[in-house]
DRENFI-427745 format. One line per 10 residues: their letters; for each residue x, y, z of N, C-alpha, C. Coordinates in steps of 0.1 Angstrom, whole numbers, always signed. Atoms other than C-alpha are relative to their C-alpha. Layout:
BEGIN
A = X:Y:Z:X:Y:Z:X:Y:Z | ... $
This chain:
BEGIN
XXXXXXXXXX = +8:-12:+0:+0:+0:+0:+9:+12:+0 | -10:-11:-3:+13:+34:-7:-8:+13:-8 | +7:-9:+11:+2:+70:-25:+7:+3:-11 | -9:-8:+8:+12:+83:-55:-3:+13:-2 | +2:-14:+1:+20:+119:-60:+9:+5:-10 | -10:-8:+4:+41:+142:-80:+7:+6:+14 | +0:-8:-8:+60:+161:-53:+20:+4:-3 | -15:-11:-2:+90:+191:-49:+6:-6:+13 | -9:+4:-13:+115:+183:-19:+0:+18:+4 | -5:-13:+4:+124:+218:-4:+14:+4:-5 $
XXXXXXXXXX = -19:-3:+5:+161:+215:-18:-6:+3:-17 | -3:-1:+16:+144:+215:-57:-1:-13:-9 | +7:+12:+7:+139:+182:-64:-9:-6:-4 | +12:+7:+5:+112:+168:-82:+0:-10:-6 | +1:+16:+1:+99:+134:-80:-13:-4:-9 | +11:+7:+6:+70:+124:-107:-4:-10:+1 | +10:+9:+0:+46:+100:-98:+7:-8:+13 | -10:+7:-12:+64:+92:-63:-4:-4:+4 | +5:+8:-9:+56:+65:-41:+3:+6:+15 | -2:-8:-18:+49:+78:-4:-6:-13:+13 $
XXXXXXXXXX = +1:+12:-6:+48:+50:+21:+0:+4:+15 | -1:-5:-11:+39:+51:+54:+2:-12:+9 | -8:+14:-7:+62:+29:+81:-2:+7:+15 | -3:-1:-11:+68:+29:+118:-12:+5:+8 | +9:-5:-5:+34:+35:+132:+1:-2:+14 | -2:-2:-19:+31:+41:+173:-13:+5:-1 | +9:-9:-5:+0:+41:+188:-3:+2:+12 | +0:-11:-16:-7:+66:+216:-9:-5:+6 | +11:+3:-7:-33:+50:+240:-8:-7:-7 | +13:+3:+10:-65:+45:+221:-6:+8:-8 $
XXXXXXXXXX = +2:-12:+9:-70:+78:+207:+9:+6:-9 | -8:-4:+10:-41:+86:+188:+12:-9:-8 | -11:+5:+9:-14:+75:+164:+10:+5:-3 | -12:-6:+12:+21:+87:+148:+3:-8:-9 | +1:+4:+18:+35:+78:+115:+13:+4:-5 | -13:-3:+10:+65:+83:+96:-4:+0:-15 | +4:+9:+12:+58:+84:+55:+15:+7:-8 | -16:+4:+10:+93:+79:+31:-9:+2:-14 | +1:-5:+14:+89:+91:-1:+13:-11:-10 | -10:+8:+6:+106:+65:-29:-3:+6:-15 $
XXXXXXXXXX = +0:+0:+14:+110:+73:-71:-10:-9:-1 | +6:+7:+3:+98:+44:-76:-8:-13:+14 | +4:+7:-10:+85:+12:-54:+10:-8:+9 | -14:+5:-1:+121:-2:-48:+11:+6:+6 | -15:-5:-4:+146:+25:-45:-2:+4:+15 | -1:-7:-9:+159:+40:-15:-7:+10:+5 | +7:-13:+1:+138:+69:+2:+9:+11:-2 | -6:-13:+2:+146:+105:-12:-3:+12:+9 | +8:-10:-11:+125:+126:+15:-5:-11:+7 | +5:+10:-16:+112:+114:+49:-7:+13:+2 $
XXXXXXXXXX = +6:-5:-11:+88:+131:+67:-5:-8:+10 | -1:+11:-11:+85:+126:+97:-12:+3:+12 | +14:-5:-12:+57:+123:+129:-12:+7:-4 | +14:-3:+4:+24:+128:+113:-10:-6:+14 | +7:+2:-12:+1:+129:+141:-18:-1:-5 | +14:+0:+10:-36:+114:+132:-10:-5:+13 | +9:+5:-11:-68:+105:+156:+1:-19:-3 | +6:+16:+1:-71:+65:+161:-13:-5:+5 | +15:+7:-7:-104:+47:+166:+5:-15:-2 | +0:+14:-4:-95:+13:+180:-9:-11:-6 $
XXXXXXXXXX = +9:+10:+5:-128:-2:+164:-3:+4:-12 | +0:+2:+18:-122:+12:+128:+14:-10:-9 | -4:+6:+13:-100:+1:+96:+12:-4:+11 | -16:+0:-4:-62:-9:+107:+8:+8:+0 | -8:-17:-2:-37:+18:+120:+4:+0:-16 | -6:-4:+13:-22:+13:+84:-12:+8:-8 | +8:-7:+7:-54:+22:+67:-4:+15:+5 | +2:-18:-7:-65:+50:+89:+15:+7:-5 | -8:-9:+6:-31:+65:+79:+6:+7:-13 | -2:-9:+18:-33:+68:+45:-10:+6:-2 $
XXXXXXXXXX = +10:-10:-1:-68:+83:+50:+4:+7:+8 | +2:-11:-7:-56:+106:+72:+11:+8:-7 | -15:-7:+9:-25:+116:+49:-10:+4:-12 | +6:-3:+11:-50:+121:+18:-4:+14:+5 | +4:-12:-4:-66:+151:+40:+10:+9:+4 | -11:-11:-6:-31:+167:+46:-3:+9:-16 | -8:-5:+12:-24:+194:+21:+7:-2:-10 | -15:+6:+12:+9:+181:+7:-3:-13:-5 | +3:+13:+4:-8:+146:-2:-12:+3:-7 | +6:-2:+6:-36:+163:-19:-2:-1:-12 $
XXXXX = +2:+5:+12:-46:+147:-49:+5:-11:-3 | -8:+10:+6:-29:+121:-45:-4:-17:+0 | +4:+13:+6:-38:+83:-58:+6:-12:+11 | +4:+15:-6:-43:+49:-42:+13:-8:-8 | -6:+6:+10:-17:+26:-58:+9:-15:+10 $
């Protein structure tokens, strides 16, 4: 599971159709979650950008922390528009 996006780095780099992957999930109690998502070229290479500690609500009796995380990264800004893949 991962999104695809176009996206800029802020050094100038631009990655077309990037894979954005989200690893290392921690969850806070019952109410919340963190998140790491790694940005790769493709599905393989090494990550080029990291962002890091996305902070998202958890509901214990919905989807799987992974799913909730990529729904809750579609509603960020910088993941806007970006595809299922």
């Amino acid at each position: 599971m991962a999104l695809q996006k176009t996206v800029t780095t802020p050094q100038g780099f631009t990655a077309t159709n990037a894979y954005h992957r989200v690893e290392a999930i921690r969850i806070a109690g019952k109410t919340a979650m963190q998140f790491n998502v790694y940005s790769h070229i493709d599905g393989q290479t090494i990550p080029f950008f990291d962002e890091y500690l996305f902070d998202c609500p958890y509901d214990v009796s919905g989807e799987n922390p992974l799913k909730q995380a990529y729904e809750h990264l579609k509603t960020q800004p910088e993941f806007a528009g970006a595809t299922d893949c």
